[in-house]
Structure formats: structure tokens, C-alpha cells
KETI-159511 format. One record per residue (C-alpha): residue number from 1; chain; x, y, z. Coordinates in nm, 2 decimals, always signed. Each point is the difference from the previous one (the first is absolute). Layout:
! residues N
- NUM/A/X/Y/Z
...
***
This chain:
! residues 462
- 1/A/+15.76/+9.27/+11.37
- 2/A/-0.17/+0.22/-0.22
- 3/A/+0.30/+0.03/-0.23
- 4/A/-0.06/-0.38/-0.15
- 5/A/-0.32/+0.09/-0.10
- 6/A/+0.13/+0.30/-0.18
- 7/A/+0.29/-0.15/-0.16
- 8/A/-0.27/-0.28/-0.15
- 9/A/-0.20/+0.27/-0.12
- 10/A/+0.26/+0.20/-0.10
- 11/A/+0.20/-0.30/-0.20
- 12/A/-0.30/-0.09/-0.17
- 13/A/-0.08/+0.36/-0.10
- 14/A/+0.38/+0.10/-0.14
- 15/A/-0.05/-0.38/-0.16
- 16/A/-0.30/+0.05/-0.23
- 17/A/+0.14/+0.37/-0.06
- 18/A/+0.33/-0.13/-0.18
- 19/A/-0.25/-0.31/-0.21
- 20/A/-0.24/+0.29/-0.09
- 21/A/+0.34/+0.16/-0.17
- 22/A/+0.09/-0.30/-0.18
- 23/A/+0.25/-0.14/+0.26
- 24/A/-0.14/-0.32/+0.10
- 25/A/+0.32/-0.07/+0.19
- 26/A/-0.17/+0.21/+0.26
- 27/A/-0.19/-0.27/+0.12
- 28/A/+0.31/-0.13/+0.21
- 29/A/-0.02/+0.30/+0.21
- 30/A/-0.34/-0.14/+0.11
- 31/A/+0.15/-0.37/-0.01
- 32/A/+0.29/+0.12/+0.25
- 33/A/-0.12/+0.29/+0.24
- 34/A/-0.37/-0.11/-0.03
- 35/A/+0.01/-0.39/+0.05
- 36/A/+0.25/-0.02/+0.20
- 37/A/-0.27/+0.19/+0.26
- 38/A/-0.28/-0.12/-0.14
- 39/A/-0.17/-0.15/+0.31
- 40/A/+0.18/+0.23/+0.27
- 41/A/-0.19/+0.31/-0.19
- 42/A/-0.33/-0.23/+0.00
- 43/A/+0.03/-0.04/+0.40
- 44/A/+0.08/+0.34/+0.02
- 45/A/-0.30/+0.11/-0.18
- 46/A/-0.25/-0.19/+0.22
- 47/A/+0.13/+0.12/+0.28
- 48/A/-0.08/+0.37/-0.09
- 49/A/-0.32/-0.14/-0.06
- 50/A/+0.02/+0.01/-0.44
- 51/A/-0.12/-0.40/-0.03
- 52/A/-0.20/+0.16/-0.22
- 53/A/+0.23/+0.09/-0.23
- 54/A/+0.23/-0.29/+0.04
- 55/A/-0.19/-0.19/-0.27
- 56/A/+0.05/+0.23/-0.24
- 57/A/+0.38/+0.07/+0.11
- 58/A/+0.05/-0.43/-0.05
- 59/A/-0.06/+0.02/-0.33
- 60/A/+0.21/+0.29/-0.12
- 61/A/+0.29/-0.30/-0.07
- 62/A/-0.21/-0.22/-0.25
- 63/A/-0.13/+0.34/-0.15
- 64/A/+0.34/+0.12/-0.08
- 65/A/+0.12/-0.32/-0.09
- 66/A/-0.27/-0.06/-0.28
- 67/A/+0.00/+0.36/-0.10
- 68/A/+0.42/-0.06/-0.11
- 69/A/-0.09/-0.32/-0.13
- 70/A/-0.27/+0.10/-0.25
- 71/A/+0.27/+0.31/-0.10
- 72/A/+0.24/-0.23/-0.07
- 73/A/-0.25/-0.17/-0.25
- 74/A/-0.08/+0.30/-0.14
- 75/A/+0.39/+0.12/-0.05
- 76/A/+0.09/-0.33/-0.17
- 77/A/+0.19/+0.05/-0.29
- 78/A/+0.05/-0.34/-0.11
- 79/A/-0.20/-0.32/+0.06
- 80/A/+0.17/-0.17/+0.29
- 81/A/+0.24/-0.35/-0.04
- 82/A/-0.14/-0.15/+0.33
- 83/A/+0.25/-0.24/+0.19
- 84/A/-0.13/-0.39/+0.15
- 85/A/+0.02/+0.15/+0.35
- 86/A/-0.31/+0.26/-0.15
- 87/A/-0.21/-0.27/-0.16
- 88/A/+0.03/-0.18/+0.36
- 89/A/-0.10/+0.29/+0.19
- 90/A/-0.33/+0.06/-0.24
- 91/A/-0.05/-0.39/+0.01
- 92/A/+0.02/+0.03/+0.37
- 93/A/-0.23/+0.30/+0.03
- 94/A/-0.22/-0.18/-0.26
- 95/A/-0.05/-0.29/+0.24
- 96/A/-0.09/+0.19/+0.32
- 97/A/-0.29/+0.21/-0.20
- 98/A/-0.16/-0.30/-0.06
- 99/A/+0.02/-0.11/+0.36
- 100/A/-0.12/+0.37/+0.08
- 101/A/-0.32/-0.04/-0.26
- 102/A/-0.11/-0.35/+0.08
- 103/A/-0.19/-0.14/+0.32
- 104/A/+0.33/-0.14/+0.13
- 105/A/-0.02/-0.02/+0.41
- 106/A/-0.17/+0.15/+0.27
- 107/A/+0.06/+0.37/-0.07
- 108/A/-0.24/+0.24/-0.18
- 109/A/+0.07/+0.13/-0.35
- 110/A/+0.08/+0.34/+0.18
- 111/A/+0.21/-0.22/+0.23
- 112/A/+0.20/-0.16/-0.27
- 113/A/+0.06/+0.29/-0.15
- 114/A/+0.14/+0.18/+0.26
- 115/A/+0.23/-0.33/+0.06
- 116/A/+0.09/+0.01/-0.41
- 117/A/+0.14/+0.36/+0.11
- 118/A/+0.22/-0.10/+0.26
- 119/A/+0.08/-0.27/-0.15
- 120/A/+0.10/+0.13/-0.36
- 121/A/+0.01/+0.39/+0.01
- 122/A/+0.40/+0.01/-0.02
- 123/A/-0.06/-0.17/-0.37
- 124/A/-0.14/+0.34/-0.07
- 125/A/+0.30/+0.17/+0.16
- 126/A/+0.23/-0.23/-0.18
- 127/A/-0.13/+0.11/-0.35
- 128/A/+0.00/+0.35/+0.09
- 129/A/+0.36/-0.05/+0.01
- 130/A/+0.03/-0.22/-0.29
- 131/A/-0.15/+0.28/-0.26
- 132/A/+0.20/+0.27/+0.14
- 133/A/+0.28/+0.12/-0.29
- 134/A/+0.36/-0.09/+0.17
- 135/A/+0.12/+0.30/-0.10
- 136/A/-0.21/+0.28/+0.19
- 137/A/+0.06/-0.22/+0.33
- 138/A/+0.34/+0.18/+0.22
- 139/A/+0.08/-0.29/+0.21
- 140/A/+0.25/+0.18/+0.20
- 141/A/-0.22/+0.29/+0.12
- 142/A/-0.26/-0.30/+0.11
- 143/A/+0.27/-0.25/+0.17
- 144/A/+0.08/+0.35/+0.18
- 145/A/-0.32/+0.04/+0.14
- 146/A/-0.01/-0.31/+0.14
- 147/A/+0.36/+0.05/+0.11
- 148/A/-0.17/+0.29/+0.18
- 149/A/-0.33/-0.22/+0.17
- 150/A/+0.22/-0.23/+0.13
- 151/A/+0.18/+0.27/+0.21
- 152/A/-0.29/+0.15/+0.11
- 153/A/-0.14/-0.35/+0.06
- 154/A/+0.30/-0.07/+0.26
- 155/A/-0.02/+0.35/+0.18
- 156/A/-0.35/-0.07/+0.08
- 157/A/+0.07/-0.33/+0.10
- 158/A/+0.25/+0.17/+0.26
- 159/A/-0.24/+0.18/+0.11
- 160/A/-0.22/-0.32/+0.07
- 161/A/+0.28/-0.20/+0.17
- 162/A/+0.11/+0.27/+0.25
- 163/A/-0.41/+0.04/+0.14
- 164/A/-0.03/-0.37/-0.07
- 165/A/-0.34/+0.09/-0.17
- 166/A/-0.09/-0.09/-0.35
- 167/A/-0.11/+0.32/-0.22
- 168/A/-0.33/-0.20/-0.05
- 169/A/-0.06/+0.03/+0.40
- 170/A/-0.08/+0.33/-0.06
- 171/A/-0.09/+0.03/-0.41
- 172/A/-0.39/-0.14/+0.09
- 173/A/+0.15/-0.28/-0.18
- 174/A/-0.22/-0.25/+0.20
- 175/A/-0.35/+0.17/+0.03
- 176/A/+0.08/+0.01/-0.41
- 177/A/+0.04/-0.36/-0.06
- 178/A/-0.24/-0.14/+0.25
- 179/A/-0.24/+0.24/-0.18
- 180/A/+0.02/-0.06/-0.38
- 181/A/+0.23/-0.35/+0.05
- 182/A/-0.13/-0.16/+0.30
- 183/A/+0.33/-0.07/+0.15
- 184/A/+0.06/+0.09/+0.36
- 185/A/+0.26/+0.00/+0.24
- 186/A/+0.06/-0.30/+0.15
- 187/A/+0.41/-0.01/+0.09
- 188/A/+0.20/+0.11/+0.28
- 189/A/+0.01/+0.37/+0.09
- 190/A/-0.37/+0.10/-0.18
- 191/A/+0.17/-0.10/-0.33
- 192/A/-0.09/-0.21/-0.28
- 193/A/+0.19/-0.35/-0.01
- 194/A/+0.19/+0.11/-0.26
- 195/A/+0.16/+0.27/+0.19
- 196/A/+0.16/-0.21/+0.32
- 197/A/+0.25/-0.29/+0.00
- 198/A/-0.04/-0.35/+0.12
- 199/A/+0.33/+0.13/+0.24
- 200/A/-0.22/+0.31/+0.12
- 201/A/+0.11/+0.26/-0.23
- 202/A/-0.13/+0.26/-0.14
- 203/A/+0.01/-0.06/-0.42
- 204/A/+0.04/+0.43/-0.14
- 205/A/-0.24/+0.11/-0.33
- 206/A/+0.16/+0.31/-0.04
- 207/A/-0.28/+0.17/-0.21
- 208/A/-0.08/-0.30/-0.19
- 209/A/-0.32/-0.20/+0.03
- 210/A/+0.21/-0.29/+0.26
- 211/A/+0.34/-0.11/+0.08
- 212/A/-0.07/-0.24/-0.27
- 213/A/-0.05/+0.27/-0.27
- 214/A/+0.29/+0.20/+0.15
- 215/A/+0.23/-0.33/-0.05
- 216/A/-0.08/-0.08/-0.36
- 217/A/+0.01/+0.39/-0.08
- 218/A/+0.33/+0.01/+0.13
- 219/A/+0.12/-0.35/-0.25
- 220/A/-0.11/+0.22/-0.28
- 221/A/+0.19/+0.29/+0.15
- 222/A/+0.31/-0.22/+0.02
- 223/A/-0.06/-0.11/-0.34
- 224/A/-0.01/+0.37/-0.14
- 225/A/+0.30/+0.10/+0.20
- 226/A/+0.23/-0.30/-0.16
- 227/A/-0.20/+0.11/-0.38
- 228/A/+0.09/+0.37/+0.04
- 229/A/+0.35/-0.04/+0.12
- 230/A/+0.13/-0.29/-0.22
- 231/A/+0.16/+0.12/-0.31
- 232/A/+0.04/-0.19/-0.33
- 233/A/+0.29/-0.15/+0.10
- 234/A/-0.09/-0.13/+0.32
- 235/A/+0.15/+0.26/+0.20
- 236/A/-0.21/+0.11/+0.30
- 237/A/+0.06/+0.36/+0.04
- 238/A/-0.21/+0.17/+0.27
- 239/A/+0.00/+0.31/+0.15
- 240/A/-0.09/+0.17/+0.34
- 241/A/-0.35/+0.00/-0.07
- 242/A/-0.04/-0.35/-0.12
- 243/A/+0.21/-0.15/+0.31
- 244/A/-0.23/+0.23/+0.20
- 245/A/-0.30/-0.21/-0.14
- 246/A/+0.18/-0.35/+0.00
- 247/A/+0.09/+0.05/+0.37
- 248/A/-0.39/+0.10/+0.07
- 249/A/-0.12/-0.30/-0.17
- 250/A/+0.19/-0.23/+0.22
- 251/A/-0.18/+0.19/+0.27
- 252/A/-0.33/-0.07/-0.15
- 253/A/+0.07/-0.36/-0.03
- 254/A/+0.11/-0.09/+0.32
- 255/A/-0.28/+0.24/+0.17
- 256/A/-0.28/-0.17/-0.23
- 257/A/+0.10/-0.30/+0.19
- 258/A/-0.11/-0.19/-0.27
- 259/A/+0.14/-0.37/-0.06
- 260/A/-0.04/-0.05/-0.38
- 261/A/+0.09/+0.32/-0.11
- 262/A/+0.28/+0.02/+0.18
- 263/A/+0.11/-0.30/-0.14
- 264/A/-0.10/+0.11/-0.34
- 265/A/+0.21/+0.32/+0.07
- 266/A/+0.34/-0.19/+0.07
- 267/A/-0.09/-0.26/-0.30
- 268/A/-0.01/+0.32/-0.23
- 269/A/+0.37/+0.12/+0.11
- 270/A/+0.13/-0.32/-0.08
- 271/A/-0.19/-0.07/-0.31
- 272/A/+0.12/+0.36/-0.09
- 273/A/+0.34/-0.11/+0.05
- 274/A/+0.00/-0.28/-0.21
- 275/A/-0.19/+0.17/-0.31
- 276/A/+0.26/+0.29/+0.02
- 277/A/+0.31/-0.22/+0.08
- 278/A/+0.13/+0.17/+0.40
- 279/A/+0.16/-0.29/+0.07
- 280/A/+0.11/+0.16/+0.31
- 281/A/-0.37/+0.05/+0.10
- 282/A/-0.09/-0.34/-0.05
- 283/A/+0.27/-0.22/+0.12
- 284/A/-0.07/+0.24/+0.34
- 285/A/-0.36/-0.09/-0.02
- 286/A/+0.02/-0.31/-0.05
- 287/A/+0.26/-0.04/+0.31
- 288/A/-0.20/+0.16/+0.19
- 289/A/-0.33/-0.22/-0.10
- 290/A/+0.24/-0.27/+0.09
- 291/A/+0.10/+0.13/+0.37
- 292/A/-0.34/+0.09/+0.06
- 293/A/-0.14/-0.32/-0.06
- 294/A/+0.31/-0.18/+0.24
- 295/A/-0.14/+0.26/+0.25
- 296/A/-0.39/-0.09/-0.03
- 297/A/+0.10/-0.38/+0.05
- 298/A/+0.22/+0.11/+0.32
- 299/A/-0.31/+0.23/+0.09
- 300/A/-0.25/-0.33/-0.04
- 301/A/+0.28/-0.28/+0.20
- 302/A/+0.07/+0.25/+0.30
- 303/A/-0.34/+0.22/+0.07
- 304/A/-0.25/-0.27/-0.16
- 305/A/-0.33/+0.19/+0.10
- 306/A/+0.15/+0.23/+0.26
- 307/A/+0.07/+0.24/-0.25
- 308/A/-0.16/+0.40/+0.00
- 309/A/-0.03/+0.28/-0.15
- 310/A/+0.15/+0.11/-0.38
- 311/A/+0.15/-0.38/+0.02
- 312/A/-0.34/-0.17/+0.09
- 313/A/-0.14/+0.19/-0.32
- 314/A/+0.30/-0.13/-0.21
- 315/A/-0.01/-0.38/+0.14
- 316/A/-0.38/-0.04/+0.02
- 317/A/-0.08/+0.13/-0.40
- 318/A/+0.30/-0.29/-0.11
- 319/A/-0.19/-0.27/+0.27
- 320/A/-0.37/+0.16/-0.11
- 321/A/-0.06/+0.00/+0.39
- 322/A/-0.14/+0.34/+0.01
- 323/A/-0.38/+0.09/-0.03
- 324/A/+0.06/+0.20/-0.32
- 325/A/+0.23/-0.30/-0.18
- 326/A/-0.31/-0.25/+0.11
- 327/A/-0.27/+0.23/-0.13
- 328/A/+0.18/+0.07/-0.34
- 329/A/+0.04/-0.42/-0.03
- 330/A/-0.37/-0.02/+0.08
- 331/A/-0.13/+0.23/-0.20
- 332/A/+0.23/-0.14/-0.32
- 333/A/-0.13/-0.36/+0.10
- 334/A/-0.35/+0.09/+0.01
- 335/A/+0.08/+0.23/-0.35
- 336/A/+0.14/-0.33/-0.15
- 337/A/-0.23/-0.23/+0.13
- 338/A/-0.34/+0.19/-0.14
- 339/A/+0.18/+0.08/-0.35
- 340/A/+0.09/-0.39/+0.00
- 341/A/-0.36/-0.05/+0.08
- 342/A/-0.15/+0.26/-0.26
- 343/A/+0.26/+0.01/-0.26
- 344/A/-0.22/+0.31/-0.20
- 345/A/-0.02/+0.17/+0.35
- 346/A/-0.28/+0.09/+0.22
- 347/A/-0.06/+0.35/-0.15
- 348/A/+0.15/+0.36/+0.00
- 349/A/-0.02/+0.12/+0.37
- 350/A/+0.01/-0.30/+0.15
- 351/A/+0.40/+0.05/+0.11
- 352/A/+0.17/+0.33/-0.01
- 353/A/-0.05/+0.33/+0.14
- 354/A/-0.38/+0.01/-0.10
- 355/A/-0.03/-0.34/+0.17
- 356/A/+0.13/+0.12/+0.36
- 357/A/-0.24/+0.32/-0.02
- 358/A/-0.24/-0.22/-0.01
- 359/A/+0.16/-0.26/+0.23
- 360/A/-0.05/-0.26/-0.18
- 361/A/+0.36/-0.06/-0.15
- 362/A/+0.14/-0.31/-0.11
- 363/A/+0.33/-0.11/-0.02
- 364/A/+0.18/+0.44/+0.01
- 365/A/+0.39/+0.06/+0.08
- 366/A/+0.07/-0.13/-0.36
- 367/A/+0.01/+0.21/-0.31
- 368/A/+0.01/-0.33/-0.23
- 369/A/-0.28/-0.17/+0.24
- 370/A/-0.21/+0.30/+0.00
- 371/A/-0.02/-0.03/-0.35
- 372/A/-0.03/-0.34/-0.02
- 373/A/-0.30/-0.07/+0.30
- 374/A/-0.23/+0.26/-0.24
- 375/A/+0.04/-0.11/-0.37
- 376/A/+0.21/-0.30/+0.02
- 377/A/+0.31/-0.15/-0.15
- 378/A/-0.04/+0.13/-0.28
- 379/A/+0.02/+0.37/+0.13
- 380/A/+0.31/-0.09/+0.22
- 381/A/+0.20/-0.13/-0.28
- 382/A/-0.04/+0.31/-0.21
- 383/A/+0.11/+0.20/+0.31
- 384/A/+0.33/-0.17/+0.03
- 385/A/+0.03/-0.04/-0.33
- 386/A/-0.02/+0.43/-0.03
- 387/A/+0.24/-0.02/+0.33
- 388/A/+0.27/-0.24/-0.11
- 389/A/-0.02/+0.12/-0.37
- 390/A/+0.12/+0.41/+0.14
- 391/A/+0.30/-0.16/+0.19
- 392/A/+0.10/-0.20/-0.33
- 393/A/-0.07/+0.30/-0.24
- 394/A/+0.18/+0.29/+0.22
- 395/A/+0.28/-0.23/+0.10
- 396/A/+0.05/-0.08/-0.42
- 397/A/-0.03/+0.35/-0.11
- 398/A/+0.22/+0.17/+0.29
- 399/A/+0.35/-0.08/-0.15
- 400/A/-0.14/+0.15/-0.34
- 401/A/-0.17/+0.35/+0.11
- 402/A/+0.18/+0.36/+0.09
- 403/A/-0.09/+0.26/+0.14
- 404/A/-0.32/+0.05/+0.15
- 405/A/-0.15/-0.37/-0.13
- 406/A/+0.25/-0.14/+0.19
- 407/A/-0.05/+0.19/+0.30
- 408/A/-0.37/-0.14/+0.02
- 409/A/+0.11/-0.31/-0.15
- 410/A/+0.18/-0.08/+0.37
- 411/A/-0.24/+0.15/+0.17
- 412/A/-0.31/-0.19/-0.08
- 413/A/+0.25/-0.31/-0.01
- 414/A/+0.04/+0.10/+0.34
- 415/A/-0.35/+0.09/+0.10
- 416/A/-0.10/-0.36/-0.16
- 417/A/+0.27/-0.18/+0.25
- 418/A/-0.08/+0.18/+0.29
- 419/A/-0.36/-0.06/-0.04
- 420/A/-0.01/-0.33/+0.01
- 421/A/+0.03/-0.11/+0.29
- 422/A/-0.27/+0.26/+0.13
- 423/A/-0.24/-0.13/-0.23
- 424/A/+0.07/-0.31/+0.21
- 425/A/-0.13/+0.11/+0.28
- 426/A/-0.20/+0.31/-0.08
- 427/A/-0.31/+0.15/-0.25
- 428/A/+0.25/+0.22/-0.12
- 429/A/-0.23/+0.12/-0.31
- 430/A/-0.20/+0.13/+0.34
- 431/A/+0.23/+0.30/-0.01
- 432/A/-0.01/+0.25/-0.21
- 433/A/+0.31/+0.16/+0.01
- 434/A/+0.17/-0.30/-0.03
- 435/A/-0.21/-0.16/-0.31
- 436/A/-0.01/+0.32/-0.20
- 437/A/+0.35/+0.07/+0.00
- 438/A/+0.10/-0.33/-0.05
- 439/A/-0.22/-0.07/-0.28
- 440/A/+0.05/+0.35/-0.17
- 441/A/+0.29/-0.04/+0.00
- 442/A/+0.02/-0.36/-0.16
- 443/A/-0.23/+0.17/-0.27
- 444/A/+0.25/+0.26/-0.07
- 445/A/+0.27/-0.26/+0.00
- 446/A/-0.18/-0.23/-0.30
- 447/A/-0.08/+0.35/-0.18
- 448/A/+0.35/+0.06/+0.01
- 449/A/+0.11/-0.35/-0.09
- 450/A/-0.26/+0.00/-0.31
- 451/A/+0.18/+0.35/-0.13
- 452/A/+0.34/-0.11/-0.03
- 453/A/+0.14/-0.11/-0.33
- 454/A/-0.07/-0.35/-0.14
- 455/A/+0.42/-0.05/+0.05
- 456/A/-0.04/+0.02/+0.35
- 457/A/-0.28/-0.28/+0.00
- 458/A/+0.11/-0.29/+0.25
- 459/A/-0.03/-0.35/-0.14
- 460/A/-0.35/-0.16/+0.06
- 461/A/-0.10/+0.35/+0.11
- 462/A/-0.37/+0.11/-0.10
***
């Protein structure tokens, strides 16, 4: 176990080496192989007894991130054209520091701006990769190493599913959180709800923080596997190592057991399909969408509630008979209900991952509600606004970009798509892995966008 802990370390170290050499790309090595094990090397670290240590370890991610960001302010060579989707962002941020700075709700000053953190922090990340000059980034070697985590992400996984215990079972994972999160274990099996199935099985984390983690991780994954291997024209050409990764993230997504991202995940093939023109892959997809559905409707007339196991799961998410579907439609109608009721919201850290610590969370399971039930409509509109705004952008520019812009160009098209649905029915800003790289790499993307030449400047584009 000791091997996570030294890999976070390690990443972190071999990070700030290559930005104190002028290569601020480095910080994706931290982004990728520290992240990505961010809580896993936490629980590890209280378990040897370093809990001491572990607050100082946390913050090694915001300390990198800020010390790239302020370089990239200091190497500007030219005053910056800023897009809409940047003015939203700082409007956004804007907002929630005055929430953070007045009296607004129950929590403390310290207490609000801990929530402002969680709630905001991947703003910062977003900028970091907003500055950054297009030209030092080599997205290839970066798309590679996450190529890479994703293997490793499945083997582990294997590992997992052949003793039928989660990694976290033996990481210290839970002495960690009940400790500095005040969560405990109240599932099936000593786990955490979050890590058993309505149907009674076990939900795999491989070495990220949850299955949930693991299942969004692996929609980015997806999304950098069709970005890397999708050429110009279209073509998808990938090789041994890149099927290698595909086939392990269809591992990680079925093992994550996870409803909405695997949903997301077979949304993203199709909507990959239709951007690139495989007819082939579409008309199949859509076929079998089609038999599916004839089968579920067969499923519902002859078992009606006799139905078990992977069926039951499948059958009781489309009804919402099962615990987990009820709770997520409680929790959004109890979101709804208190932002219809306090329009300006109650106050950061009164929803959210600050609001369960201290169990007094309103209205969680909901990126857009979270937002909403602490500072209000107003907050929440921005939000989508940011959200809907990155499909529209990436999905404009994507037919005009070569090379490496268009390689993130699809893949934070496809990040945006596949994340939507979790943000549904998830804190997904919570994790982050998952929020840095999707948010550095929408910086990088509008970086790139505002270097191209004025010629390549889609109509109504700012």
C-alpha cells in the first residue's frame, strides 16, 4: 500500500521539478499519477500513522496549481483577448466571494470559506490552464499517460474483483474519512453506501477515491482515448496499446457499477459517431438502443417485480423503485424546493460536500442543485450557462482545428457530454481528479481557441 503514498509524493516532487525549469506542462504529471490517487495515498498515510502530515500533503494540489498559475502571469507576452465563456467564469467566481464575505447562513466565516473552496477551487484550475502558452503543451505525451492510468486503473480493478474486496478495504480508507470527513461506513459488507448495489453487489474503486470517482475518471479516459486516436480526417486509427486501454475502460465501467456514468459512457460513443460521421457505429447503436428497449418492456410485462439481480438494477433505475433512484429524487426535490423557497440560497455550506461533514446538507446528489440551494438562481444559471456554453464552443470549433487543438477539442467535447449526466446525480466538482482535468483542460482548450488566426474565427464566436 505504501507504493500510493510514494507515487503521490513522488508525482508531486518530479511535478514542481519540471515548473521550476520552466516547463509548466509538468503539472499534468501531478494532475494524472497524483490525483488520480489522491485520497487512496491519504488513507494510506493515516494508516501508517502520518495524519499528521496529511494536512500538509492535501494541499500540495492548490499549491502547485497557483504556483503555474501565477508563472503563466508572469510569462505573458501579450495581454490576453479573453472569450464570453472567461468573463462568465470570473462573473461566477465574483458572485460566490461575496457569498463567502457576507453573513449569508448558518456557517462561520471560516465555514464559508472552506465551502467557497469546494465550491469554486477548479475556477483556479481552469485559469491555470487558460494562461498556459498552446505551444509548450505536448498533448500526445499527456493523452498517453492517461492512456497508461487507465490500464493500470483496470489491472487493479482485477485484482479487486477476483478477492471481491475493494482496494479501500484495506487502504485505511475509512478510519481516513470518518476522521477528517465524518463519513462512516454504513453499507453492506463494512462499506460505505457508495460502494454496494441496491442488487447486493459490490461497486470496485480501483485506486480512486469511490466507484463513483472511478466511473467518471474512466468517461474522461474514454474521451482521451477517442481524442488521441482520431485523426483529422475522422479516421480512428488505434493501436495495441490504445485498444489495451479502451478494452480496460469498459471494465472500469461496468465494475464501477455505476448507473449514470454508464449511461454517459454509451451516450459518448454514439455522440462520437455522429460528430465524426461512423455511420456504421451509429445505425448499430441506435439498433441496439432500439432492441434493448423492446427487451426492457418484455422484461417489465413477463417478470413485473419478480425480477433479480444485474436485471433488477436495470429495471428498478428506469421505474425509480430502488433505494438509490428514491434518494437521488428526494434529495433533488428537497434541492428544488429550498432554492424555490430562497431564490439567493441559504448560504455556502449549506449543500455540498461541506454540508454533509457537517451533516447538515440540503438538497446533495445534484451538481446544478448544490449550487443553487447555497447562492441561489442566480449562481445556478451561470453554472449551466459555463456548462452548455463548452458543448456549443468545442462542438463549433472541432471541424475547424488540426492537429493537437483538435485532439482536445473532442475530448473536452466529450468530457462535457459524458459529464452531464453525472452532474445529475453526483457533486462531481467533489473530485478532484475529475474536476481538475476537466477543467484544465477546458482552460487549455479556450487558450488554444484564442491563438488561432482571426480567419478561423466561427461566426458569433467571442
Amino acid at each position: 500500500m505504501f507504493i500510493f503514498l510514494l507515487i503521490y509524493i513522488t508525482s508531486f516532487i518530479v511535478a514542481l521539478r519540471e515548473v521550476y525549469k520552466g516547463n509548466t506542462g509538468g503539472i499534468f504529471i501531478f494532475l494524472i499519477f497524483g490525483l488520480s490517487i489522491y485520497t487512496t495515498a491519504m488513507s494510506v498515510a493515516f494508516m501508517l500513522g502520518l495524519k499528521d502530515f496529511i494536512p500538509l500533503m492535501q494541499v500540495f494540489k492548490e499549491a502547485l496549481v497557483f504556483s503555474v498559475l501565477i508563472l503563466n502571469l508572469v510569462n505573458l507576452k501579450h495581454r490576453p483577448k479573453f472569450h464570453l465563456i472567461d468573463y462568465l467564469i470570473f462573473a461566477f467566481l465574483l458572485y460566490l466571494i461575496i457569498y463567502a464575505i457576507l453573513p449569508i447562513g448558518e456557517q462561520s466565516f471560516v465555514g464559508r470559506l472552506m465551502a467557497l473552496k469546494s465550491i469554486s477551487f477548479y475556477i483556479v484550475v481552469y485559469f491555470t490552464g487558460r494562461f498556459f502558452d498552446p505551444k509548450t503543451i505536448y498533448i500526445n505525451k499527456y493523452f498517453s499517460y492517461i492512456i497508461l492510468l487507465t490500464i493500470a486503473a483496470a489491472a487493479v480493478l482485477l485484482v479487486e474483483v477476483v478477492a471481491q474486496s475493494p482496494l479501500q478495504f484495506h487502504s485505511g480508507y475509512f478510519d481516513y474519512s470518518y476522521y477528517f470527513f465524518n463519513l462512516d461506513s454504513s453499507g453492506d459488507y463494512g462499506l460505505q453506501v457508495t460502494f454496494t448495489s441496491d442488487s447486493g453487489y459490490i461497486r470496485f474503486g480501483s485506486f480512486f477515491t469511490n466507484p463513483l470517482e472511478h466511473a467518471a475518471a474512466t468517461l474522461i479516459a474514454l474521451a482521451v482515448i477517442f481524442g488521441l486516436y482520431t485523426r483529422d480526417d475522422n479516421k480512428f486509427t488505434i493501436n495495441g496499446i490504445g485498444l489495451l486501454a479502451l478494452s480496460a475502460s469498459v471494465l472500469s465501467i461496468l465494475f464501477a457499477l455505476s448507473r449514470a456514468p454508464l449511461a454517459s459512457y454509451c451516450i459518448m460513443i454514439y455522440v462520437y459517431a455522429l460528430v465524426t460521421k461512423k455511420k456504421f457505429i451509429v445505425n448499430t447503436i441506435q439498433t441496439a438502443f432500439g432492441l434493448a428497449a423492446i427487451y426492457i418492456i418484455y422484461l417489465f410485462y413477463q417478470f413485473e417485480n419478480n425480477h433479480s439481480g444485474i436485471m433488477a438494477v436495470v429495471l428498478n433505475t428506469i421505474d425509480f423503485s430502488d433505494p438509490s433512484s428514491i434518494g437521488h429524487l428526494l434529495a433533488w426535490v428537497e434541492g428544488i424546493v429550498s432554492i424555490s423557497q430562497h431564490p439567493f440560497g441559504l448560504g455556502l455550506g449549506s449543500s455540498g460536500r461541506v454540508g454533509a461533514s457537517l451533516n447538515q446538507n440540503i438538497g446533495g446528489e445534484n451538481q446544478f442543485i448544490i449550487i443553487g440551494v447555497q447562492a441561489g438562481i442566480i449562481a445556478l444559471v451561470l453554472y449551466l450557462i459555463v456548462f452548455v456554453m463548452f458543448i456549443k464552443t468545442s462542438f463549433k470549433w472541432l471541424p475547424l482545428l488540426k492537429g493537437k487543438e483538435r485532439k482536445l477539442c473532442l475530448t473536452v467535447f466529450l468530457i462535457k457530454i459524458g459529464l452531464l449526466i453525472s452532474t445529475l446525480s453526483s457533486e462531481i466538482e467533489s473530485s478532484s481528479y475529475v474536476s481538475y482535468m476537466n477543467w484544465f483542460l477546458s482552460g487549455l482548450l479556450i487558450s488554444m481557441i484564442m491563438h488561432q488566426a482571426p480567419q478561423l474565427q466561427p461566426a458569433n464566436d467571442n
